[in-house]
Biopython code that builds the backbone (N, CA, C, O; Angstrom):
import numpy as np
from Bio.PDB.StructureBuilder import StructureBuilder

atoms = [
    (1, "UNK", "N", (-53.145, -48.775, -23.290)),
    (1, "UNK", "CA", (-54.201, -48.009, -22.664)),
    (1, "UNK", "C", (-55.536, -48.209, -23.391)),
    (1, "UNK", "O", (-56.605, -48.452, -22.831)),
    (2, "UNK", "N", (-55.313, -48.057, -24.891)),
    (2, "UNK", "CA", (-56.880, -48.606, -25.672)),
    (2, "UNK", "C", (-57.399, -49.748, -25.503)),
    (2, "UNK", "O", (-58.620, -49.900, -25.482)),
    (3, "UNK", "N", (-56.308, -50.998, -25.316)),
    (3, "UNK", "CA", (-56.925, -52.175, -25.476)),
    (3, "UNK", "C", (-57.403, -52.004, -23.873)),
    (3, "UNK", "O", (-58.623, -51.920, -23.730)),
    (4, "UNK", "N", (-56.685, -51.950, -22.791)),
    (4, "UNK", "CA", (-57.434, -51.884, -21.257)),
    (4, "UNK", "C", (-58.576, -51.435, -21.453)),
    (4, "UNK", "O", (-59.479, -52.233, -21.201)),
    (5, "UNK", "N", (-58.966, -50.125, -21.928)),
    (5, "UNK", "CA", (-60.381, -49.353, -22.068)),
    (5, "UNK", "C", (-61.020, -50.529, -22.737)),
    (5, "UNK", "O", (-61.871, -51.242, -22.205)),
    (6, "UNK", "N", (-60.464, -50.697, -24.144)),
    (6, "UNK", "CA", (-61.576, -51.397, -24.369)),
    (6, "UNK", "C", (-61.821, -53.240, -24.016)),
    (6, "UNK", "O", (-62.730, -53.880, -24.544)),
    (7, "UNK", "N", (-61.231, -53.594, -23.445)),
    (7, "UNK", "CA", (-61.228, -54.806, -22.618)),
    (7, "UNK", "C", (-62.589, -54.075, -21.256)),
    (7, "UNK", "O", (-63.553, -54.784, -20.965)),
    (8, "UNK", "N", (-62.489, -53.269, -20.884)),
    (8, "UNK", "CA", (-63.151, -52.442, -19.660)),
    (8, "UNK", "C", (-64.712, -52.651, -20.115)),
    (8, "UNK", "O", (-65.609, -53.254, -19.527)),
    (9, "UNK", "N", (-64.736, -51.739, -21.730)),
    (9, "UNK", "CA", (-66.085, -51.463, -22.063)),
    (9, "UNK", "C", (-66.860, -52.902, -22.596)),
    (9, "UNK", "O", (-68.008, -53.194, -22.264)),
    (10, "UNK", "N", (-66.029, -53.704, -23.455)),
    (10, "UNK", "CA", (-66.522, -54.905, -23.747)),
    (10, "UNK", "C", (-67.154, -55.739, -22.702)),
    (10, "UNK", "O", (-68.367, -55.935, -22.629)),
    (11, "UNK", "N", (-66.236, -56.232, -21.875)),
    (11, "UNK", "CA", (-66.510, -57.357, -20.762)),
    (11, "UNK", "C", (-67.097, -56.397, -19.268)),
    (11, "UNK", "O", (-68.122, -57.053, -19.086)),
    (12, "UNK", "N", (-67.111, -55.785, -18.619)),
    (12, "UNK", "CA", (-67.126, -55.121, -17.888)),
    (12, "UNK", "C", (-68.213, -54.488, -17.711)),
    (12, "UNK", "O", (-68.846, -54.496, -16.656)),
    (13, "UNK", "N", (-68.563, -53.806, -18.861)),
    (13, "UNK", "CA", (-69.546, -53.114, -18.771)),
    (13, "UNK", "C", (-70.464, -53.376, -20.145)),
    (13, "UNK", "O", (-71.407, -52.586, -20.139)),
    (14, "UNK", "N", (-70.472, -54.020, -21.017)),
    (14, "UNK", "CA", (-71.330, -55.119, -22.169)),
    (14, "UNK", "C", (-71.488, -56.095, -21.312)),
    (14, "UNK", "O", (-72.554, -56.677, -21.509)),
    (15, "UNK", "N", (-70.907, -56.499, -20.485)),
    (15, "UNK", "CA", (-71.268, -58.224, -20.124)),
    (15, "UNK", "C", (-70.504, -58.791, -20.878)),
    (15, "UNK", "O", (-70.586, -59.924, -20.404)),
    (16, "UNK", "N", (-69.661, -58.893, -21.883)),
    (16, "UNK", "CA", (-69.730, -59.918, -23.134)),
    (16, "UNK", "C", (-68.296, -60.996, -22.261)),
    (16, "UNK", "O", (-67.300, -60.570, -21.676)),
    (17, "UNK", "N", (-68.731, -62.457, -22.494)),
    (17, "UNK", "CA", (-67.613, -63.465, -22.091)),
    (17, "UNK", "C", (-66.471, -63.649, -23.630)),
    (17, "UNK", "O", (-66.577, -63.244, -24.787)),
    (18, "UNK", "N", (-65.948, -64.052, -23.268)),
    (18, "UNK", "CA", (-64.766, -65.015, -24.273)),
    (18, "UNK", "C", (-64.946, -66.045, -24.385)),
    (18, "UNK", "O", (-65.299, -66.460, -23.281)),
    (19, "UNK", "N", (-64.925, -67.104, -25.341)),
    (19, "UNK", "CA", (-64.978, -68.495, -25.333)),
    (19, "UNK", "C", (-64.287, -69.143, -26.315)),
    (19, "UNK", "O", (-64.783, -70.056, -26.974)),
    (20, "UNK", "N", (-63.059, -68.690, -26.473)),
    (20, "UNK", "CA", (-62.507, -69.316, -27.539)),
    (20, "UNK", "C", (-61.820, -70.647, -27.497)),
    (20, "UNK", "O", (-60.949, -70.848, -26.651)),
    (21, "UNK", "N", (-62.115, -71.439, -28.243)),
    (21, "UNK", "CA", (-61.714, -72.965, -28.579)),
    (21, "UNK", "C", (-60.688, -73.341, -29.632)),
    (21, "UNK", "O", (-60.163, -74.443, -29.793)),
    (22, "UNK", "N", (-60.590, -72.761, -29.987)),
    (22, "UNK", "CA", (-59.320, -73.106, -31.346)),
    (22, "UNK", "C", (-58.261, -71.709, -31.325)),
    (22, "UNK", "O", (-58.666, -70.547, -31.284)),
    (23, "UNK", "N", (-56.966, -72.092, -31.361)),
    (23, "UNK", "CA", (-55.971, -71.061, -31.366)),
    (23, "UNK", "C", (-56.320, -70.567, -32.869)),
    (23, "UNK", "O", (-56.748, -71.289, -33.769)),
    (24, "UNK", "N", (-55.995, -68.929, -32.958)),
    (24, "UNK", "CA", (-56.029, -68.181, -34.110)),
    (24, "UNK", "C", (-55.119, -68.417, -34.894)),
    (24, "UNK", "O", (-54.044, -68.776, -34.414)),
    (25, "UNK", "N", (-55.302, -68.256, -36.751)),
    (25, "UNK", "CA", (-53.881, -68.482, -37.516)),
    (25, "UNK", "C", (-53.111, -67.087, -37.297)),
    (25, "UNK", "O", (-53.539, -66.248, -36.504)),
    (26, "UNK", "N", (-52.266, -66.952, -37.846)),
    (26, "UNK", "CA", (-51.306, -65.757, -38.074)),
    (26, "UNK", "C", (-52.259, -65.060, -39.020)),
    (26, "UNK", "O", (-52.344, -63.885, -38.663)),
    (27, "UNK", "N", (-52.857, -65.255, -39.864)),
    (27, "UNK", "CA", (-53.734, -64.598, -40.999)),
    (27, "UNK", "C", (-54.976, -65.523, -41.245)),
    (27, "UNK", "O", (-54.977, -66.753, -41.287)),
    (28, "UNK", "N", (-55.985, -64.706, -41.391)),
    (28, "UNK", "CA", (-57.072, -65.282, -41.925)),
    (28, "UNK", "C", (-57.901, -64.117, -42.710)),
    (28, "UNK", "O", (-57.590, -62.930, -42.611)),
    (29, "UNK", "N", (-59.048, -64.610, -43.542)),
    (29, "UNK", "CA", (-59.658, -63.444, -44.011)),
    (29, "UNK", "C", (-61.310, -64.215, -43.569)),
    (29, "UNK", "O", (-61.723, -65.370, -43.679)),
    (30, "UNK", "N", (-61.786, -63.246, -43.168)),
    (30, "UNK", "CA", (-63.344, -63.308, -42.424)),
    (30, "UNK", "C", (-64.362, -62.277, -43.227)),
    (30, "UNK", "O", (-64.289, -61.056, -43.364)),
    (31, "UNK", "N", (-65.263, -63.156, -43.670)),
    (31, "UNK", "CA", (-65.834, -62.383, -44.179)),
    (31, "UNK", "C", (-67.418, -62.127, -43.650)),
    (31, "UNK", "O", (-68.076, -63.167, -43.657)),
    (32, "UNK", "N", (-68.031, -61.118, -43.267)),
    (32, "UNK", "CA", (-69.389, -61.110, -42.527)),
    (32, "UNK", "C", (-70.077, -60.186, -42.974)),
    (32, "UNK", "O", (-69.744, -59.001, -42.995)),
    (33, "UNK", "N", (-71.264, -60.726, -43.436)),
    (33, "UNK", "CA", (-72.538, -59.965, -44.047)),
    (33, "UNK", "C", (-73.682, -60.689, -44.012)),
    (33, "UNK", "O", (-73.573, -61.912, -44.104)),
    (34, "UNK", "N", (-74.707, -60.223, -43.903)),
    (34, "UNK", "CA", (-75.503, -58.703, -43.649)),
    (34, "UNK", "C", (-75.233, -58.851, -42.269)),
    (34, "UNK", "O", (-75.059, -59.802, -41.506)),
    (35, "UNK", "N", (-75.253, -57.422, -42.169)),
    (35, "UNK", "CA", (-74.922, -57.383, -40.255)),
    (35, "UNK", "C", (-76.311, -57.108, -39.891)),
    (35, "UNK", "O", (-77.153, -56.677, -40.679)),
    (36, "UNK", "N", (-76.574, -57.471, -38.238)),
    (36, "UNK", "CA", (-77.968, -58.020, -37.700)),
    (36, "UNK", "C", (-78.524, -55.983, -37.139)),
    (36, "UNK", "O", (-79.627, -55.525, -36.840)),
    (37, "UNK", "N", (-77.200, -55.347, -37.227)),
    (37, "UNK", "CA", (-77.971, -54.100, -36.587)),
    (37, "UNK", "C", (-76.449, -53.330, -37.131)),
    (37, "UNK", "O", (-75.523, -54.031, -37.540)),
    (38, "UNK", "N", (-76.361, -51.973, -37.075)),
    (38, "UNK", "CA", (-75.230, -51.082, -37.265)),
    (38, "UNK", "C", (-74.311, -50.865, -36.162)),
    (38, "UNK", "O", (-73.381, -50.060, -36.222)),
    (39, "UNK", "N", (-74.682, -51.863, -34.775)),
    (39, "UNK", "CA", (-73.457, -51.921, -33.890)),
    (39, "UNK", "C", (-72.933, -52.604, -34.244)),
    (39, "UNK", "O", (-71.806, -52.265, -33.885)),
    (40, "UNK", "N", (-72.791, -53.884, -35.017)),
    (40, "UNK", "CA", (-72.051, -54.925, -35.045)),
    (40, "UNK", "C", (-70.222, -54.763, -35.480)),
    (40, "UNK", "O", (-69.258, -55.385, -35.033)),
    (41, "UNK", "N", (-70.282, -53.883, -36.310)),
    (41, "UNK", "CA", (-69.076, -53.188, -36.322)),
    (41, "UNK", "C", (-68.290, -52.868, -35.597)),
    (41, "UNK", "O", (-67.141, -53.277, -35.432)),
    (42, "UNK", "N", (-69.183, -51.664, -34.823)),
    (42, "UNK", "CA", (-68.123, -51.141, -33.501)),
    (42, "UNK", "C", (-68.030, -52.171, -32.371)),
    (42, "UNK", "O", (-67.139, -52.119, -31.524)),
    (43, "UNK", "N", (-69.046, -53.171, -32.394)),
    (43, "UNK", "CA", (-68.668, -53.837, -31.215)),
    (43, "UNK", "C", (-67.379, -54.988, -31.876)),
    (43, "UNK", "O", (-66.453, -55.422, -31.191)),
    (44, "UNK", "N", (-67.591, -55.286, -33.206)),
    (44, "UNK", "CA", (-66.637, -56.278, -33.741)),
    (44, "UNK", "C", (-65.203, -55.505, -33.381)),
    (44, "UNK", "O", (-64.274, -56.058, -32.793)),
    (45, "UNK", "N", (-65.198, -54.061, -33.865)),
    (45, "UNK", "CA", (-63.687, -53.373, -33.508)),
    (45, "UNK", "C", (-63.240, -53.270, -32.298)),
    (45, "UNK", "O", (-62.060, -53.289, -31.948)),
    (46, "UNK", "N", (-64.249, -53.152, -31.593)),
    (46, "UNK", "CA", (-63.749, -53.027, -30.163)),
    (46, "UNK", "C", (-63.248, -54.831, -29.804)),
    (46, "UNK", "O", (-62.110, -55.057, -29.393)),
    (47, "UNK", "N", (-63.942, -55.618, -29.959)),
    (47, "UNK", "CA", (-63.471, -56.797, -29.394)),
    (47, "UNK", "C", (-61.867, -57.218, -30.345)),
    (47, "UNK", "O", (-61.072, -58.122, -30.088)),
    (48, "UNK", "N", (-61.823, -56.390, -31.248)),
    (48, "UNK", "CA", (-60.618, -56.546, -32.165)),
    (48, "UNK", "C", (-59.398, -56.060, -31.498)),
    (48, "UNK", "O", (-58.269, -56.514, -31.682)),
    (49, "UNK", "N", (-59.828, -54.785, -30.452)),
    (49, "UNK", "CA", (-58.746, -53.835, -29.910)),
    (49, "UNK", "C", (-58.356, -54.198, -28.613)),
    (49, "UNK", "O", (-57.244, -54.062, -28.102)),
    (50, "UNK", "N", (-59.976, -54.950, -27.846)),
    (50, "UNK", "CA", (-59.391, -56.029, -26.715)),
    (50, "UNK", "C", (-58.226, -56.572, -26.811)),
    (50, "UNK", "O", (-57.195, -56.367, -26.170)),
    (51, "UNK", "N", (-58.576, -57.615, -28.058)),
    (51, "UNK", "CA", (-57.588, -58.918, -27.927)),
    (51, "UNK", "C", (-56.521, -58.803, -28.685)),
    (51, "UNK", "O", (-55.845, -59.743, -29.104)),
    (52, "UNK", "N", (-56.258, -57.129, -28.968)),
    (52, "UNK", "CA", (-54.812, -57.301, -29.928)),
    (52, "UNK", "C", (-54.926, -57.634, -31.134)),
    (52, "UNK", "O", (-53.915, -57.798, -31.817)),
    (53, "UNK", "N", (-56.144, -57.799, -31.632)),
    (53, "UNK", "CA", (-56.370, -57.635, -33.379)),
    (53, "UNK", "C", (-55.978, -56.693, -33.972)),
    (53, "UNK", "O", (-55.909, -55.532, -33.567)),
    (54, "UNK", "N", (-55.578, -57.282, -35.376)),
    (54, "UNK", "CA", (-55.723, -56.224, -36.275)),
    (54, "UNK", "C", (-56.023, -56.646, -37.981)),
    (54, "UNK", "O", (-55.601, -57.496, -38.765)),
    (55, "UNK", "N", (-56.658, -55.912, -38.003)),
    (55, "UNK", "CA", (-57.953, -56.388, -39.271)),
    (55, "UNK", "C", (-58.214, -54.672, -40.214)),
    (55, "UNK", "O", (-58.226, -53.493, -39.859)),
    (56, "UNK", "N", (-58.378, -55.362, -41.442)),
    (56, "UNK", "CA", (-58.421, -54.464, -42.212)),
    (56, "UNK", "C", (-60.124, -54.149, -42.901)),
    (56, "UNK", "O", (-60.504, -55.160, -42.312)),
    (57, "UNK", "N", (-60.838, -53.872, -43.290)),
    (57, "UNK", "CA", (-62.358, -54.249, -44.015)),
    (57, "UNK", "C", (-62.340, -53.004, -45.212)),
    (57, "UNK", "O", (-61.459, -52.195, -45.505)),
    (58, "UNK", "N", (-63.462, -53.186, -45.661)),
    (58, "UNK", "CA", (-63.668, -53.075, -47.146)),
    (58, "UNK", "C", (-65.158, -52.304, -46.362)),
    (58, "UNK", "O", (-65.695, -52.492, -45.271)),
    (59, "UNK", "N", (-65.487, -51.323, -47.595)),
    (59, "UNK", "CA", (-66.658, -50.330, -47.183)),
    (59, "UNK", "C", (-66.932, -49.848, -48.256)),
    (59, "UNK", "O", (-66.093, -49.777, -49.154)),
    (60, "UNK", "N", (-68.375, -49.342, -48.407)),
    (60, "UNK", "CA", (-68.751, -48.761, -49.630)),
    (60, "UNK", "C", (-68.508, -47.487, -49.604)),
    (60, "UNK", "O", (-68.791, -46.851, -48.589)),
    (61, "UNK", "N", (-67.848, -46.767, -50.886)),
    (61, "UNK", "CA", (-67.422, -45.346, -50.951)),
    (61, "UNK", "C", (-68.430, -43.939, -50.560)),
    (61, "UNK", "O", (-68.199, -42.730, -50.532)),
    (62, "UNK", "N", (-69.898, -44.954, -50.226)),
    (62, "UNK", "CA", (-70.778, -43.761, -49.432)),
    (62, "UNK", "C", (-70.710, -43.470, -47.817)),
    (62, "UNK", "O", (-71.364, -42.714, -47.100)),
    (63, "UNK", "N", (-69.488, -44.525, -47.510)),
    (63, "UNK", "CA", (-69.709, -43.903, -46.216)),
    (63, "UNK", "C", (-68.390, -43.181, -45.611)),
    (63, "UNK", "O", (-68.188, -43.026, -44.406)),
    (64, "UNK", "N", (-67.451, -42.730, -46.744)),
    (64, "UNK", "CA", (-66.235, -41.876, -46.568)),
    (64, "UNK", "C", (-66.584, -40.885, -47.134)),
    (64, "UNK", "O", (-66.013, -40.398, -48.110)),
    (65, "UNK", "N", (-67.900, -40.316, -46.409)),
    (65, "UNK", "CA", (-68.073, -38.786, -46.988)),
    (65, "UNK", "C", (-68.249, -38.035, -45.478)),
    (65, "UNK", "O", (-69.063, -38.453, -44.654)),
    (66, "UNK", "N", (-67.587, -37.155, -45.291)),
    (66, "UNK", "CA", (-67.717, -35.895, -44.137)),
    (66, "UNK", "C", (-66.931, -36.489, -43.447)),
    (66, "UNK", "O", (-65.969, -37.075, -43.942)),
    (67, "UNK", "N", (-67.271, -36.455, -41.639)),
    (67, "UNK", "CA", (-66.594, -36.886, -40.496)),
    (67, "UNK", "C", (-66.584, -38.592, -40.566)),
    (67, "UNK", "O", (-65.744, -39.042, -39.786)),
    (68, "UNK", "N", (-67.162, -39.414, -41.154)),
    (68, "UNK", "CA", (-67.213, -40.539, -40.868)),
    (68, "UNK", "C", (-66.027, -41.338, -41.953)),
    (68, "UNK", "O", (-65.406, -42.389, -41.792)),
    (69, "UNK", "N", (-66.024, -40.193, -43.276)),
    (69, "UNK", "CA", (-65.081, -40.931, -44.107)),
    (69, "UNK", "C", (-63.182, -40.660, -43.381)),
    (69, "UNK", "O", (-62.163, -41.303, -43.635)),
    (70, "UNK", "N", (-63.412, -39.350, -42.371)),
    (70, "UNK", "CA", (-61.778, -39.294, -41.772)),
    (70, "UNK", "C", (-62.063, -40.663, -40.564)),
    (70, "UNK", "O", (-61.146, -41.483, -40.510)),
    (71, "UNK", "N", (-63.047, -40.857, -39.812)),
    (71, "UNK", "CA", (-63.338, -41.910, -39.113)),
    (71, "UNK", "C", (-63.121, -43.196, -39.402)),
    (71, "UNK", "O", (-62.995, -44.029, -38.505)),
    (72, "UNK", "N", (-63.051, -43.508, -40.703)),
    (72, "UNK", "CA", (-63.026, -44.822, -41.439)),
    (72, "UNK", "C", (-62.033, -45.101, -41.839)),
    (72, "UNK", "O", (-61.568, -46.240, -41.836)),
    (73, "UNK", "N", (-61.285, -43.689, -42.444)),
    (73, "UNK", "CA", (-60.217, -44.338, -42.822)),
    (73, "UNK", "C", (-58.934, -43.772, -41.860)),
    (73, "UNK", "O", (-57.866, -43.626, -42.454)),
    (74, "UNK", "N", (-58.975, -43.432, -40.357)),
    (74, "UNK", "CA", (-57.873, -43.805, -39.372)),
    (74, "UNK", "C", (-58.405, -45.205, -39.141)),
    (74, "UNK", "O", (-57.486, -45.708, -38.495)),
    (75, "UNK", "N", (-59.344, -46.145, -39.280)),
    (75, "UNK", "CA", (-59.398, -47.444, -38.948)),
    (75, "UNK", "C", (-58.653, -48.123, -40.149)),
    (75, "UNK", "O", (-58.838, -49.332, -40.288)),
    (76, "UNK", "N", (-57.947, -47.564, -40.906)),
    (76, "UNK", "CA", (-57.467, -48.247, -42.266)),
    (76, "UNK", "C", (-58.480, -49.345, -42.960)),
    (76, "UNK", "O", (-58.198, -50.509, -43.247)),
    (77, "UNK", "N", (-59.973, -48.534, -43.191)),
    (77, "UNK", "CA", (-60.671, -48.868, -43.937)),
    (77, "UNK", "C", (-60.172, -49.077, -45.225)),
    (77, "UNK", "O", (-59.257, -48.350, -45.612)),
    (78, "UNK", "N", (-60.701, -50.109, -46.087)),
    (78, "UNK", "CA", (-60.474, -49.881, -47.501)),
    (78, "UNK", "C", (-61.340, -49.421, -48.908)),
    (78, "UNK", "O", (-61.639, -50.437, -49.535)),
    (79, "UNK", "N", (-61.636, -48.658, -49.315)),
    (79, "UNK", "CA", (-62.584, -47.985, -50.217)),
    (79, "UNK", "C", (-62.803, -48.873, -51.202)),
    (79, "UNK", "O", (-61.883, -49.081, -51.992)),
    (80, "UNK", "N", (-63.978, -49.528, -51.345)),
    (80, "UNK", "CA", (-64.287, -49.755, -52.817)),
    (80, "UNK", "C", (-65.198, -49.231, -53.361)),
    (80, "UNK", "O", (-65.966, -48.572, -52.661)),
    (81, "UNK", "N", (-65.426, -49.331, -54.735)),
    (81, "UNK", "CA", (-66.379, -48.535, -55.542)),
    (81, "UNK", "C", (-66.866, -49.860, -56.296)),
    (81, "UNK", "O", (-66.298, -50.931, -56.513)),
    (82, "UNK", "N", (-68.330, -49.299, -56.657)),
    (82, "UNK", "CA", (-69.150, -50.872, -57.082)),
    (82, "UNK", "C", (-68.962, -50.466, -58.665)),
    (82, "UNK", "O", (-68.698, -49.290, -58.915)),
    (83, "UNK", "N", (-69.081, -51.342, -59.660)),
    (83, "UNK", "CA", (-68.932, -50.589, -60.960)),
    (83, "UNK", "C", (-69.991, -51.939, -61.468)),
    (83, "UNK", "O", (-69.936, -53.095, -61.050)),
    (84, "UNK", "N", (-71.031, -51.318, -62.591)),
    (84, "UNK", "CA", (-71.990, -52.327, -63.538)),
    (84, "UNK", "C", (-71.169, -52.140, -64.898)),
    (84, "UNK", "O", (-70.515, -51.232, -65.410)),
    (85, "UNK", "N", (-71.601, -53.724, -65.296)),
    (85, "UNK", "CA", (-70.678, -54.346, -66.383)),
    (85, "UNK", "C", (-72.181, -54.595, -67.030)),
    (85, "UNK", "O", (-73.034, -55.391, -66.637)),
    (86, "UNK", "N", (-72.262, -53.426, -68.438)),
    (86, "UNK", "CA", (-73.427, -54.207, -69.244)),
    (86, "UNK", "C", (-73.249, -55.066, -70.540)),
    (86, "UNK", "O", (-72.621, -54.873, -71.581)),
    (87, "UNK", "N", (-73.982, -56.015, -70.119)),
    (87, "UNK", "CA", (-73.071, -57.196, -71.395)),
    (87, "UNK", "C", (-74.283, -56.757, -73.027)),
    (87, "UNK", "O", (-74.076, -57.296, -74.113)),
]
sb = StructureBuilder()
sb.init_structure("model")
sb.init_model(0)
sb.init_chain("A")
sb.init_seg("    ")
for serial, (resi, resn, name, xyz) in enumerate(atoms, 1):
    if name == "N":
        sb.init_residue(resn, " ", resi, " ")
    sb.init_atom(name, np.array(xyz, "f"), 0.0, 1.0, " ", f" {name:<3s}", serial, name[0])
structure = sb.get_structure()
C-alpha cells in the first residue's frame, strides 16, 4: 500500500520518469552530499519506497531532537556525533 502511494506521488503527481540502465547490486553504499535543497531527502526516500528500496543513512545528532528525532529514527536513521581531535 506505501510503495503504490508512493509510486502515485512520485510519478503521477511529481512528474518524475525512471530511466534506469544498469541492473542494481544486492548491496551498494551511496554516498550524497551537499544536497541542492532540503527536499532531496524526502524525495530520495520516497523514490526508495517506490522501487522497494531499502537504505539506511547517517545524520547529524542535531536533527534527532523533538518530533523529527522519533521521525528519523522509524526511518532507521543512524546517529552520529562529530568529535575534534586536537593534536
Amino acid at each position: 500500500m506505501l510503495q503504490t502511494l508512493s509510486k502515485f506521488l512520485l510519478y503521477k503527481c511529481m512528474g518524475w520518469k525512471k530511466d534506469v540502465r544498469f541492473k542494481l547490486p544486492k548491496k551498494a553504499i551511496i554516498c550524497l552530499a551537499p544536497h541542492t535543497s532540503n527536499w532531496d531527502f524526502f524525495i530520495g526516500q520516497l523514490y526508495a519506497e517506490a522501487e522497494g528500496l531499502r537504505g539506511n543513512f547517517l545524520m547529524k545528532k542535531e536533527w534527532f531532537i523533538g518530533p523529527l528525532g522519533i521521525f528519523f529514527a522509524n526511518l532507521e536513521a543512524s546517529l552520529y556525533i562529530e568529535t575534534s581531535i586536537q593534536v
